[in-house]
KEKEBA-985290 format. One record per residue (C-alpha): chain; residue number from 0; x, y, z. Coordinates in pm, 1 decimal, m for minus. Layout:
// residues N
  chain  resi         u         v         w
      A   NUM         X         Y         Z
...
//
This chain:
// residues 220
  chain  resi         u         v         w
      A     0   m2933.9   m1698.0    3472.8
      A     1   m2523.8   m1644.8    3536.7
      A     2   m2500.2   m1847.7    3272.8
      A     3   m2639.5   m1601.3    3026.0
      A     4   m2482.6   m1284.2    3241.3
      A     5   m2180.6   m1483.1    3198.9
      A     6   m2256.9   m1477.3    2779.1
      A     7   m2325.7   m1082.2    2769.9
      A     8   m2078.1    m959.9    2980.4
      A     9   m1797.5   m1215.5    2748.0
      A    10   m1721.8    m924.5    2499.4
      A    11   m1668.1    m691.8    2757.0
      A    12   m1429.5    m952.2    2933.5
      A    13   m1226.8   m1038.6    2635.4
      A    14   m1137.7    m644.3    2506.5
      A    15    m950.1    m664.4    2807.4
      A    16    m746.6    m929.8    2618.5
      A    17    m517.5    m569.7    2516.1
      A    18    m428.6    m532.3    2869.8
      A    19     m92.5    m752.2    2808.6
      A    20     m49.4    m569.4    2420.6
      A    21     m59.4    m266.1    2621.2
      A    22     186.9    m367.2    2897.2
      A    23     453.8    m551.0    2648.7
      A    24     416.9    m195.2    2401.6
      A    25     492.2      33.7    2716.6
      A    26     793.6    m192.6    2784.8
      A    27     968.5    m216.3    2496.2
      A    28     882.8     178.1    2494.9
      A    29     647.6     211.9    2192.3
      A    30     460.3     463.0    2446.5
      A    31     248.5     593.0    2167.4
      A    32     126.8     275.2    2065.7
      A    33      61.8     154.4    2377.5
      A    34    m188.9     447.9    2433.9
      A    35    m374.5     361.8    2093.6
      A    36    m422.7      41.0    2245.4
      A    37    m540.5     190.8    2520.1
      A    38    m762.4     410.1    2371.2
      A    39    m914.8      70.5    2190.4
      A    40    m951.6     m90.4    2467.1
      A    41   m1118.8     152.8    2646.4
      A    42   m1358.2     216.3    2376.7
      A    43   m1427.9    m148.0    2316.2
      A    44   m1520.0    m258.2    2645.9
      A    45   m1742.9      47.1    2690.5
      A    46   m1959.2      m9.1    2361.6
      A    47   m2016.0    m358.6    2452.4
      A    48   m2087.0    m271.6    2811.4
      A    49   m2391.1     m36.2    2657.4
      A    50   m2487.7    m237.7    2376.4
      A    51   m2725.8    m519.5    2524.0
      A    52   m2524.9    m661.5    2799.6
      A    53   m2723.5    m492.9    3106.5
      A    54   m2492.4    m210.2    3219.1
      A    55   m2615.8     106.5    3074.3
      A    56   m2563.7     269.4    3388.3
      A    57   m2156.1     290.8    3280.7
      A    58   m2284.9     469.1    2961.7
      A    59   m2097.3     797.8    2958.9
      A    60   m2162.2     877.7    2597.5
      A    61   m2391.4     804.6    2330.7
      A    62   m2366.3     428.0    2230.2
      A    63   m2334.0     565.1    1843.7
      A    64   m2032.8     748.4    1948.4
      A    65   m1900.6     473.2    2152.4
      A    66   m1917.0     198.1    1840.7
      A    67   m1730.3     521.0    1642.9
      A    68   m1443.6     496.1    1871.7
      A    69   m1390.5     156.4    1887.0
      A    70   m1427.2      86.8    1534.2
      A    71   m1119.8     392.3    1489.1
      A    72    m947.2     314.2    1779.2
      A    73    m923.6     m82.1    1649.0
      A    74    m831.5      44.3    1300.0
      A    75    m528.3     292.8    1433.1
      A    76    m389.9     m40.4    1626.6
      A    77    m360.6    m189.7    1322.8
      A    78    m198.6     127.4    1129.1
      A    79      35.1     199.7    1433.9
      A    80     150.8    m213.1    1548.2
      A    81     219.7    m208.5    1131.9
      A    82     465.9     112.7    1131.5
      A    83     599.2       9.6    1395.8
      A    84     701.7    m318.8    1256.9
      A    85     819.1    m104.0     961.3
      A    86    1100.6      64.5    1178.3
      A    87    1090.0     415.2     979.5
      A    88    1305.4     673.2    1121.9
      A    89    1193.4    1049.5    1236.6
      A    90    1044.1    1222.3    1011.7
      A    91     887.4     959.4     810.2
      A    92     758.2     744.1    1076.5
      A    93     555.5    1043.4    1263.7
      A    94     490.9    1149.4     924.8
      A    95     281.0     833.2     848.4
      A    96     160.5     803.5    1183.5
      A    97     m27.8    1111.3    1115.5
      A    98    m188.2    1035.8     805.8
      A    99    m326.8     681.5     946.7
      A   100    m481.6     905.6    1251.5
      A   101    m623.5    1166.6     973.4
      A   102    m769.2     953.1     707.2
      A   103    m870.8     703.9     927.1
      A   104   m1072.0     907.7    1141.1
      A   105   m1283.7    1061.6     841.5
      A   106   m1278.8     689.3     645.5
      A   107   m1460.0     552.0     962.1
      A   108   m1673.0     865.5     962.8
      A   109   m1854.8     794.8     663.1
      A   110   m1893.4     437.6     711.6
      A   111   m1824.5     191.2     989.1
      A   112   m1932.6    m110.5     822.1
      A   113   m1747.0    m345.3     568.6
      A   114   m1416.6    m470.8     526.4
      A   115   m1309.5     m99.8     409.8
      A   116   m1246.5       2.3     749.4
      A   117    m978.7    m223.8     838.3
      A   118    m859.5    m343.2     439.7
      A   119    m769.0      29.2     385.0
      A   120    m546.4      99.7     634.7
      A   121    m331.7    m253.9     642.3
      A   122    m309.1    m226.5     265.9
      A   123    m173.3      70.7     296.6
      A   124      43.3      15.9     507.6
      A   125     157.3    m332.4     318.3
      A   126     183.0    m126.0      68.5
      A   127     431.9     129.9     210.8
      A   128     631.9    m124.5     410.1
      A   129     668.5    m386.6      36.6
      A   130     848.3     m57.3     m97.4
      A   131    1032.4      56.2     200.3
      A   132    1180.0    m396.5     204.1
      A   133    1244.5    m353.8    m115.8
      A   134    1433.9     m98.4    m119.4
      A   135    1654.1    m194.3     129.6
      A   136    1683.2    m571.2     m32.2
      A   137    1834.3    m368.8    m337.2
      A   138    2071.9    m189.2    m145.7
      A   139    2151.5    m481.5      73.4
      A   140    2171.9    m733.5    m179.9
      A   141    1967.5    m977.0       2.9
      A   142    1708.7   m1061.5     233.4
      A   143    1578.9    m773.0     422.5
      A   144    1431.6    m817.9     728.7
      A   145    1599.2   m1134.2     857.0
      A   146    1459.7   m1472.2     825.4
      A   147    1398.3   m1425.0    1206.7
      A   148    1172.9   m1170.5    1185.8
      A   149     966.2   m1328.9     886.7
      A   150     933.4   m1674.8    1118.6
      A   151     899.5   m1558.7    1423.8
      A   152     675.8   m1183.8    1373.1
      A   153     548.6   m1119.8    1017.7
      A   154     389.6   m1457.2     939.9
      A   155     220.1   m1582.5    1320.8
      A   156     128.3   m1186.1    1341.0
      A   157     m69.7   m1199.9     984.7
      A   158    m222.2   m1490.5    1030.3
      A   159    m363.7   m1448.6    1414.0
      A   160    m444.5   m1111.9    1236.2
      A   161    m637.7   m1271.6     885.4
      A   162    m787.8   m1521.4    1151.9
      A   163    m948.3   m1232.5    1343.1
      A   164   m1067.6   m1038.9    1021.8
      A   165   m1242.4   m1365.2     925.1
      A   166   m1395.9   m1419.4    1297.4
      A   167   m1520.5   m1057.6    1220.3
      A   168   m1673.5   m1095.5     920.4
      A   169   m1720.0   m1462.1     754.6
      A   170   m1819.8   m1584.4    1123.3
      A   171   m1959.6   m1390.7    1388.6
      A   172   m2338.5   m1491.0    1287.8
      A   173   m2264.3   m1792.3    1411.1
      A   174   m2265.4   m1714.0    1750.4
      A   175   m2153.7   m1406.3    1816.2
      A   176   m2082.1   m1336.5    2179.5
      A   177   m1768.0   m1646.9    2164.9
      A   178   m1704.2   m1535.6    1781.9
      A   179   m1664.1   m1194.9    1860.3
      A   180   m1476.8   m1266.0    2172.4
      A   181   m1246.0   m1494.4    2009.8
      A   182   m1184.3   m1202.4    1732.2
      A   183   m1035.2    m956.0    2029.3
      A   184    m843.6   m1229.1    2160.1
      A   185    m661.5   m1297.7    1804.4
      A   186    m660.7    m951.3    1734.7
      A   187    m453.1    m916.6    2035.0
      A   188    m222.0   m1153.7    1944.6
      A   189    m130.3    m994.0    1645.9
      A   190     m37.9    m691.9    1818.6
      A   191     170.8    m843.1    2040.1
      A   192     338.5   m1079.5    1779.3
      A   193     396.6    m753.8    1472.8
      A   194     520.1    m494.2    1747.2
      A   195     917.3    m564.3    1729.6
      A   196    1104.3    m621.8    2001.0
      A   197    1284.8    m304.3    2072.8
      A   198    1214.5      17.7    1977.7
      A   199    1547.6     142.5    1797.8
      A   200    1457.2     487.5    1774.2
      A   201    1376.4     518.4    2182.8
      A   202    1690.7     399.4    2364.2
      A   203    1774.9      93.8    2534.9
      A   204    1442.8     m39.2    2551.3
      A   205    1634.4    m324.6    2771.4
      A   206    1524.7    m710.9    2743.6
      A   207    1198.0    m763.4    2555.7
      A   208     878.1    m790.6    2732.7
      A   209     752.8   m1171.7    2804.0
      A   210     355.0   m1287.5    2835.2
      A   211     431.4   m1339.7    3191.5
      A   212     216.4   m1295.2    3510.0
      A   213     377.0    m962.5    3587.2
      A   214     302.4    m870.0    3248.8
      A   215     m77.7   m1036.7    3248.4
      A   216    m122.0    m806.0    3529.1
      A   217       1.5    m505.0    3308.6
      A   218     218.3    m342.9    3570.3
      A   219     415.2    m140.0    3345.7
//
């Protein structure tokens, strides 16, 4: 019997896998994107909390508009944790922010199934971040981000990123309390690994945030 308490409650466990995205966001001082994340998290956890796992007594809204906010909340992480790693300056940067919070919202409004949900926004966002790169590689004359940031960001934060898109969609029949547990987990780590360092445009952010047990215990 704890056994299978233990397998119902696991979604709800692992959403709080943001708890450390949220806590590493607020200290390099992306303050905005650490309340998205927030926002996700708390919307996640709730929906699976009323969807089947025994604690419909923490219901404090409809379990269709619970699975609405999750779905956009999990969607704007993605839009915001890839502007961020953009870097735009003011007025651009709120300027995009605001159209991932608009069309987003009514995207997931008319349907919150399919890979639409999440392809739209992150190839939009590829889309606007390839130009922005290239841009700058023509004025630089080179490579643009550094090789750092390629190795060490871009390419583990796509793929923990592809991995969780494919745990949510090619995989989850399988089983999907661990499947779908293991997709917040890598979803997670994407956040963490795409969300640069510092914030440039808020100050000395001072040294970047580490996953350590201070920061596990997200005491910002």
């Amino acid at each position: 019997m704890g056994s299978i308490v233990a397998k119902l409650l696991l979604p709800v466990i692992s959403s709080l896998a943001l708890l450390p995205v949220i806590s590493i966001a607020a200290k390099r001082r992306f303050h905005m994107e650490a309340m998205v994340y927030f926002f996700t998290m708390f919307f996640v956890a709730f929906h699976h909390a009323c969807d089947g796992s025994g604690l419909a007594i923490l219901c404090f809204m409809k379990t269709d508009l619970l699975q609405y906010f999750s779905v956009y909340g999990t969607a704007l992480s993605m839009w915001v944790s890839l502007m961020a790693l953009a870097e735009f300056e003011e007025p651009l940067r709120s300027s995009f922010m605001m159209f991932g919070v608009l069309t987003i919202a009514v995207r997931i409004y008319q349907n919150r199934s399919g890979y639409g949900i999440y392809s739209g926004p992150i190839g939009t966002a590829v889309l606007i971040i390839t130009v922005k790169w290239l841009k700058k590689m023509k004025e630089k004359k080179g490579l643009y981000p550094d090789k750092s940031v390629y190795i060490q960001q871009i390419g583990p934060g796509f793929c923990f990123g592809a991995l969780a898109l494919m745990l949510r969609f090619y995989f989850q029949d399988w089983d999907y309390t661990y499947v779908h547990s293991f997709y917040h987990c890598s979803l997670a780590m994407s956040f963490v690994l795409l969300l640069p360092k510092v914030n440039k445009w808020a100050g000395n952010g001072g040294n970047p945030a580490k996953l350590d047990c201070h920061t596990l215990c997200c005491c910002l």
